[in-house]
C-alpha positions in Angstrom: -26.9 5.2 -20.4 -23.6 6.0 -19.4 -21.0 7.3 -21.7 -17.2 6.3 -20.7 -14.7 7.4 -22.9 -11.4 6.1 -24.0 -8.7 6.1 -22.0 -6.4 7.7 -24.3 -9.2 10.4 -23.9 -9.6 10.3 -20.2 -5.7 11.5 -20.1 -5.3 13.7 -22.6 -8.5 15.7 -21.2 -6.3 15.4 -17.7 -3.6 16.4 -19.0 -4.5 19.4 -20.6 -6.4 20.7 -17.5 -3.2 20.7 -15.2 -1.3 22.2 -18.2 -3.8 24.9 -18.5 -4.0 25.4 -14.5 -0.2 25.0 -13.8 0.4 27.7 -16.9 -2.0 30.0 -15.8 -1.8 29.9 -12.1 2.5 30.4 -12.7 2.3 33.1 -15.1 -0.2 34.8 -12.8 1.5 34.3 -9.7 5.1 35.8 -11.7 3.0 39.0 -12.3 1.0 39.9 -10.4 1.9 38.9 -6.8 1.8 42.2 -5.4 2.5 43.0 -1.9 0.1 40.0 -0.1 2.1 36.9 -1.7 -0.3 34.9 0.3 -3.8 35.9 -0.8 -2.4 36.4 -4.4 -0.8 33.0 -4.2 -4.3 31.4 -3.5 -6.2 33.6 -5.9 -4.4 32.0 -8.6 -3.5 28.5 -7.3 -7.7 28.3 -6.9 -7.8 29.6 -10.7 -5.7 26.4 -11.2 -7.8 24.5 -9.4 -11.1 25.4 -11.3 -8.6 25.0 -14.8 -7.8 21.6 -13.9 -11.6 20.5 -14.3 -12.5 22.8 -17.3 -11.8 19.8 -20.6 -13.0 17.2 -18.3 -16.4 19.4 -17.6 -16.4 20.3 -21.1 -16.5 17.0 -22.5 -19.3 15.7 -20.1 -21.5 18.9 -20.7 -21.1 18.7 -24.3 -22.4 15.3 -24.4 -25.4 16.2 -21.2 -24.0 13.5 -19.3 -25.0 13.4 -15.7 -22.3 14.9 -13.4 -23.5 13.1 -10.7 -22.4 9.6 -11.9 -19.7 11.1 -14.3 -17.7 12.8 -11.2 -19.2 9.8 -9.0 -21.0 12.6 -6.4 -23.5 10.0 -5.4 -24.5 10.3 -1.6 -22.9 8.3 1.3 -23.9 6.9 4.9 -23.2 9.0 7.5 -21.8 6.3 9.6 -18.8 5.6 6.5 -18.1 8.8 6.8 -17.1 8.9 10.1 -16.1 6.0 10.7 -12.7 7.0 7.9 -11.9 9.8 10.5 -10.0 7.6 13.1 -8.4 5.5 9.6 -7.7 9.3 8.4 -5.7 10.5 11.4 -3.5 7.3 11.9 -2.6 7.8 8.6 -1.8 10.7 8.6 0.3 10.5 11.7 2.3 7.3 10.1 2.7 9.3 6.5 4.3 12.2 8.7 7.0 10.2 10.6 7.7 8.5 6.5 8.2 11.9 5.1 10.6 12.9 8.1 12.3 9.6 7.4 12.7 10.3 3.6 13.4 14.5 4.0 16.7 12.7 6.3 17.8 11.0 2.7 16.0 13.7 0.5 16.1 16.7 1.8 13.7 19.7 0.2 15.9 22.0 -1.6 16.1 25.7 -0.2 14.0 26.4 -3.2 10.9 24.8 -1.3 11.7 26.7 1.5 9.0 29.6 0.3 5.8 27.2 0.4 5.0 27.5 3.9 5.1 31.4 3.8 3.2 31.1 0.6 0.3 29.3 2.9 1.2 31.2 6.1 -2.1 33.0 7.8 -1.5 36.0 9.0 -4.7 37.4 9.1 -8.5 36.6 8.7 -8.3 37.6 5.0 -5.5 34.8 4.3 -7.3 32.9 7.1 -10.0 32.4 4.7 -7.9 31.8 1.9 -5.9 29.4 2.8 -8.3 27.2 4.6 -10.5 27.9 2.0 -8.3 26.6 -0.7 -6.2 23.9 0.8 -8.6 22.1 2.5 -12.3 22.8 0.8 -11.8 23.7 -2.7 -8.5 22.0 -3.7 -10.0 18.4 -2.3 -12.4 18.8 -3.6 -11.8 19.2 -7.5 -9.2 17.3 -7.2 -10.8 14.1 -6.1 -13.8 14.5 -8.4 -11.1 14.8 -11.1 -9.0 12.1 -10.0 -11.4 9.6 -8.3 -14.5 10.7 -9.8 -13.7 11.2 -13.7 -10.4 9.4 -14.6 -10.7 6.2 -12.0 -14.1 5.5 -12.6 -13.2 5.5 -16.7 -10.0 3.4 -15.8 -12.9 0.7 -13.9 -14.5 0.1 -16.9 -12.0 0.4 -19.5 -9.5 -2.0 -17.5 -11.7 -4.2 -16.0 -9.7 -4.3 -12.9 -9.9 -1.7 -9.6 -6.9 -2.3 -8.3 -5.2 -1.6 -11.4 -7.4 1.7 -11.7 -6.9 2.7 -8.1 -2.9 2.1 -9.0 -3.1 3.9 -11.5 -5.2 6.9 -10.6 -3.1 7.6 -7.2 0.2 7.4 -9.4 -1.4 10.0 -11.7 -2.6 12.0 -8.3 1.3 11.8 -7.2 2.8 13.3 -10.3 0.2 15.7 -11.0 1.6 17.3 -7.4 5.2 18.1 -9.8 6.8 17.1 -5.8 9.4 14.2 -6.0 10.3 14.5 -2.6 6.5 14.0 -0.9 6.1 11.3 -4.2 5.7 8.6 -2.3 3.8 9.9 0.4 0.9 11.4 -2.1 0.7 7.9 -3.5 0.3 6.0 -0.9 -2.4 8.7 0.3 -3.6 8.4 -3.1 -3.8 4.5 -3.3 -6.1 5.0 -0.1 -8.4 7.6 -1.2 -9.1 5.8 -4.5 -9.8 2.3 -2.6 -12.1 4.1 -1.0 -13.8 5.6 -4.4 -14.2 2.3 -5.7 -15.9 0.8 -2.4 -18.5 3.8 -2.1 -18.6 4.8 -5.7 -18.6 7.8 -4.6 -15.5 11.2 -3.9 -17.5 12.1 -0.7 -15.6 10.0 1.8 -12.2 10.3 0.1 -12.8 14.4 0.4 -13.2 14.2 3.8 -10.0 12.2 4.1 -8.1 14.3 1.6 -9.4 17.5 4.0 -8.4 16.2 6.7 -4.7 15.5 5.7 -4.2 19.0 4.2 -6.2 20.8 7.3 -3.8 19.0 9.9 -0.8 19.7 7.3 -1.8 23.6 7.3 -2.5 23.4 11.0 1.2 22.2 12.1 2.7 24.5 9.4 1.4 27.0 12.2 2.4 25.6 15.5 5.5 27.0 16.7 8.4 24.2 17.3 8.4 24.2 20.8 4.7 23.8 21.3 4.9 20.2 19.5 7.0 18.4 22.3 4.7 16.0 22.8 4.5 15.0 19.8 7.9 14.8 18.6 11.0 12.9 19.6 14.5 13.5 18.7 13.4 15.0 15.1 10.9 11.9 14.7 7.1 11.2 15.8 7.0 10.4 19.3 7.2 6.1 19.2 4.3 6.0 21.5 2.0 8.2 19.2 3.5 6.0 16.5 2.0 3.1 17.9 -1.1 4.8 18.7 -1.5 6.0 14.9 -0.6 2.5 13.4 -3.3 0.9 15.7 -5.7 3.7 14.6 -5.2 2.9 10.7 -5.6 -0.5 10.9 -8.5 -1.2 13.0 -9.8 2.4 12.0 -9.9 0.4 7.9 -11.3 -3.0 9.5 -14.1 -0.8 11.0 -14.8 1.0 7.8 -14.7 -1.9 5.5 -17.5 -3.9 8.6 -20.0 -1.3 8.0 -19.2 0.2 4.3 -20.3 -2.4 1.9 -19.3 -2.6 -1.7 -21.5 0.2 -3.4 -23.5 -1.2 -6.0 -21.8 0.3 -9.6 -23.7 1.5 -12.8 -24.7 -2.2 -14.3 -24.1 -0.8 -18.6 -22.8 1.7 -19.7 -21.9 2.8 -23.4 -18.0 2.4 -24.2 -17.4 6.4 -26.2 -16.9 6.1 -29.8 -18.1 2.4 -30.6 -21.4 2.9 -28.8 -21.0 -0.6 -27.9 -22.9 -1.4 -24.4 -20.9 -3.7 -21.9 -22.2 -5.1 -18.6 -20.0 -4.7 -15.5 -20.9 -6.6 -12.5 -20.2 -5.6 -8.5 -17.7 -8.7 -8.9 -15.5 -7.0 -12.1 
């Protein structure tokens, strides 16, 4: 059987991972930054990373449920997976020209200006760090947090997957503490938990969540003038525009054709009652 908590649960076990890996990963960073601020920066952002999952691991180990189905790592076709990368870079491209487009009403405060030092490789130590971090590790907890324990829960609690896929990539935005990129992390978030649901699995939305932070760190590190073909007047070039917008929506028709709806767990047991419910591929 599978055991699915409450969500009153589910949230307060979220919660109290990002308070225990924002606290820690702050206080750590405030003391002990040392001389490399970027290799100490990622030392402790990836202890926050690991903190976020600790209540939510807890909970599952302390009641041997499989981690497989509880953090939904169940395997995926080759062929879905590749097929999100063309989806993925469209996106990406059309969720790039929307933050320039919001940054022109909202500007970042000089306060943010420090984040792309704080990420900046300089060498092959904070190579590895960096890329490490931002697009293996972070990913990756964060969509078997997000998409694999508290969507899933939100499934079969609600009833409803688009309410849970809401609802999980509104949690994903805030959980970033970033107003200004809030609406870009949701929509990237509504995406990567559609895609969950239809696999049933965090496999496919990592690779898409990788792929948006690895081209984010990569053009953190192109110098300005080396990016002329891709920008136009402060914007995304138009043509590349239309290029990316035909690449997300025949990229998503070609990975909905050949990704069928992943068959979900048929009962599970609802935490606390013990009361066994039947959820069908069409709930």
């Amino acid at each position: 059987m599978k055991i699915i908590p409450r969500i009153g649960l589910a949230i307060s076990l979220l919660a109290l991972g990002v308070l225990l890996g924002v606290l820690i990963s702050s206080v750590g960073l405030l003391i002990f930054s040392g001389n490399n601020l970027v290799v100490s920066s990622c030392l402790f952002m990836l202890v926050g990373e690991i903190l976020f999952l600790v209540p939510a691991l807890s909970w599952i180990i302390g009641r041997k449920i499989d981690l497989v189905s509880a953090f939904r790592l169940n395997p995926v076709r080759l062929n879905s997976t590749l097929a999100i990368i063309p989806f993925g870079l469209g996106l990406i491209i059309l969720l790039d020209e929307l933050d320039r487009i919001i940054q022109m009403v909202f500007p970042l405060p000089p306060s943010f200006a420090i984040l792309p030092e704080i990420l900046r490789i300089t060498d092959w130590l904070s190579g590895i760090m960096v890329i490490g971090l931002m697009v293996f590790i972070a990913p990756l907890i964060e969509e078997i947090l997000v998409r694999g324990f508290f969507q899933r829960i939100l499934e079969y609690r609600l009833k409803d997957a688009t309410k849970a896929v809401c609802y999980s990539a509104l949690v994903f935005a805030i959980i970033h503490f970033n107003p200004w990129w809030m609406i870009q992390i949701l929509i990237v978030g509504f995406f990567l938990g559609y895609i969950a649901w239809r696999t049933n699995s965090v496999w496919i939305s990592f690779v898409l969540h990788a792929m948006n932070n690895g081209i984010a760190v990569w053009l953190a590190h192109q110098p300005e003038e080396s990016l002329g073909w891709y920008e136009f007047n402060g914007h995304v070039n138009p043509y590349i525009l239309i290029f990316a917008t035909l690449l997300t929506i025949f990229g998503l028709k070609y990975f909905i054709n050949i990704t069928p709806i992943k068959e979900k767990d048929i009962m599970v047991v609802l935490d606390e009652k013990k009361e066994i419910i039947e959820k069908s591929d069409s709930e």
